[in-house]
SERO-4910 file (N, C-alpha, C, O; in steps of 0.05 Angstrom, whole numbers):
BEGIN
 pado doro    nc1    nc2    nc3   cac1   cac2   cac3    cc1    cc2    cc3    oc1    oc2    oc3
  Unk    A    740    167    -24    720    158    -43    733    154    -70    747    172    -80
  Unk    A    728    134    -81    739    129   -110    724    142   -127    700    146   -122
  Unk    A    740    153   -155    737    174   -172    710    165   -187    693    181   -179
  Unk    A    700    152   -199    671    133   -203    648    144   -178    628    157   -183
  Unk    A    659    133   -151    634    147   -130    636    174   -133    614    184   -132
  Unk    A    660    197   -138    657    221   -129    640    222   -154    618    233   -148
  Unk    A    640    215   -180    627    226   -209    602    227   -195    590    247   -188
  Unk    A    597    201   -192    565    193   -185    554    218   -172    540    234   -184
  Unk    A    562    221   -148    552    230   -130    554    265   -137    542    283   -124
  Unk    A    566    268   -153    572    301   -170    553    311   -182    545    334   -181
  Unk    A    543    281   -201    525    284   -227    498    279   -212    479    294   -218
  Unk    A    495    259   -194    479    264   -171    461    292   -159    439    303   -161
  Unk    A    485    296   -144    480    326   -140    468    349   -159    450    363   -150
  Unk    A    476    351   -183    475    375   -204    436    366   -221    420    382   -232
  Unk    A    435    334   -215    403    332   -221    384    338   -192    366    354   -193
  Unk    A    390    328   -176    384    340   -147    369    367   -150    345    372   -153
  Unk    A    394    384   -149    394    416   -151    371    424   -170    361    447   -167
  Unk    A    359    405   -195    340    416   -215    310    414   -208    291    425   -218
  Unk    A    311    393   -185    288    390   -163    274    377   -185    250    379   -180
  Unk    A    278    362   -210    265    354   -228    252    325   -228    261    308   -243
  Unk    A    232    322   -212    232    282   -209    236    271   -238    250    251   -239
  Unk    A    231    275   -251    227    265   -285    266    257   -297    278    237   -307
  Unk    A    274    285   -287    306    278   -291    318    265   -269    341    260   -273
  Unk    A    312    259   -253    318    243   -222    317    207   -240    334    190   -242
  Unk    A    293    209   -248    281    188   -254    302    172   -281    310    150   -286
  Unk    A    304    198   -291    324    180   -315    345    179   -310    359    159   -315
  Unk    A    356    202   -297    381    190   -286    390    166   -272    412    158   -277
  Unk    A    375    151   -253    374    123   -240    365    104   -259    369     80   -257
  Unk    A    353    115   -279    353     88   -300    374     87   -313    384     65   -315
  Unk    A    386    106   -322    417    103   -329    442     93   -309    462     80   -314
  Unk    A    434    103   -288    460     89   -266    461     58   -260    482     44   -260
  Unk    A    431     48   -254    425     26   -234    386     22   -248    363     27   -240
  Unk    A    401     11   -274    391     -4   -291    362    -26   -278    341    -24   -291
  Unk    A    362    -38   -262    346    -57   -243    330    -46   -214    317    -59   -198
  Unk    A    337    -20   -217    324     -2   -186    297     -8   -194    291    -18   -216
  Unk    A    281     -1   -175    252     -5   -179    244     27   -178    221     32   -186
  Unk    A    256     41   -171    257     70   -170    239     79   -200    223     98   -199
  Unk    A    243     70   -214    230     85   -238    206     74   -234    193     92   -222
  Unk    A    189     52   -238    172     49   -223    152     51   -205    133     36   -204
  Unk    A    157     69   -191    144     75   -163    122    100   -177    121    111   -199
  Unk    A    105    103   -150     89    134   -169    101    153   -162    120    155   -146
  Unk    A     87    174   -179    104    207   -184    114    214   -153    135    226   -146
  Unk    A     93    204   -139     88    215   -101    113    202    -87    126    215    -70
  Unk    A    119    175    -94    137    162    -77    158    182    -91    169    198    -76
  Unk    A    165    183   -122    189    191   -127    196    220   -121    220    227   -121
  Unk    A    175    238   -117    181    272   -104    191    266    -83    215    272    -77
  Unk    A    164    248    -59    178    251    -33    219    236    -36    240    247    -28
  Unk    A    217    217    -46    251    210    -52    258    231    -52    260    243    -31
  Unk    A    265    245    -80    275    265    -88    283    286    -63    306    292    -55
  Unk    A    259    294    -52    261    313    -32    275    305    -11    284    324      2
  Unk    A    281    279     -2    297    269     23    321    273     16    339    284     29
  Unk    A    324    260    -14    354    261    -19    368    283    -19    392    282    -15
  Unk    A    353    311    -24    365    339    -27    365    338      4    388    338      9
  Unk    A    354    337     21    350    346     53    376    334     56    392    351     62
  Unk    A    387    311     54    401    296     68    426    294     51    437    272     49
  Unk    A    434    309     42    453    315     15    469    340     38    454    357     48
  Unk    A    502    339     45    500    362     58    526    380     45    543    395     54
  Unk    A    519    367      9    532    389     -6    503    393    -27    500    391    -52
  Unk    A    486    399     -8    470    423    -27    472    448    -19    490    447     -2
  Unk    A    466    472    -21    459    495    -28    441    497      2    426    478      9
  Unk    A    443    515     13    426    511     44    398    521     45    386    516     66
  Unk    A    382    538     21    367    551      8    348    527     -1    324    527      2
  Unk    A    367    504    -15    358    494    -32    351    469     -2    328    460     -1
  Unk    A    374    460     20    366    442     33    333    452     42    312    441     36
  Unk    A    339    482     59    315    490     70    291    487     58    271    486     72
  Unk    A    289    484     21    266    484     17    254    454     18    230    450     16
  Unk    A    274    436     22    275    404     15    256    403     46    231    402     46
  Unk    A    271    405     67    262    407     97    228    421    100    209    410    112
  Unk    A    226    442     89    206    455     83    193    435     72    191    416     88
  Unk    A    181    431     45    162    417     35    162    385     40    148    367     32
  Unk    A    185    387     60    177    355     67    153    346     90    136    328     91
  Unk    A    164    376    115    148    378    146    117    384    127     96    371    132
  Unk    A    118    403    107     87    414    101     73    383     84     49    382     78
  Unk    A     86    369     82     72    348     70     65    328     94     49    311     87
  Unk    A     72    327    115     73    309    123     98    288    134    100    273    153
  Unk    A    111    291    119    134    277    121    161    278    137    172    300    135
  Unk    A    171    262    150    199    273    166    224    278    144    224    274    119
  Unk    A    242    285    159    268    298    133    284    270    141    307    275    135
  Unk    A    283    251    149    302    230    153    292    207    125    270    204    113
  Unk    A    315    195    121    315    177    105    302    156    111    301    137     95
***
């Protein structure tokens, strides 16, 4: 992986971990300027949020479990 993807995916990770949709949110407006991601409602962007930590397999296994967790209690599968 080139040094640019590893940043991304570092700085990625470390907003991830804050479980914060709000900082999720600005962070992709800073990366990828044209996503429609900021846009979407609060609901689309938690459930995101929460997939991306599930499916992330340098998170914290605490932190995956709780992603997996509040995804099944919502309704939702842990797949992308």
């Amino acid at each position: 992986m080139s040094n640019i993807l590893c940043e991304y995916a570092k700085r990625l990770g470390e907003v991830l971990k804050t479980k914060d949709v709000e900082k999720l949110t600005e962070f992709i407006k800073e990366e990828m300027p044209i996503s429609m991601f900021p846009s979407a409602t609060y609901q689309v962007r938690e459930i995101t949020m929460w997939k991306m930590i599930a499916n992330r397999t340098d998170m914290p296994q605490e932190l995956h479990k709780e992603a997996c967790d509040w995804l099944l209690s919502h309704g939702y599968s842990t797949s992308l």
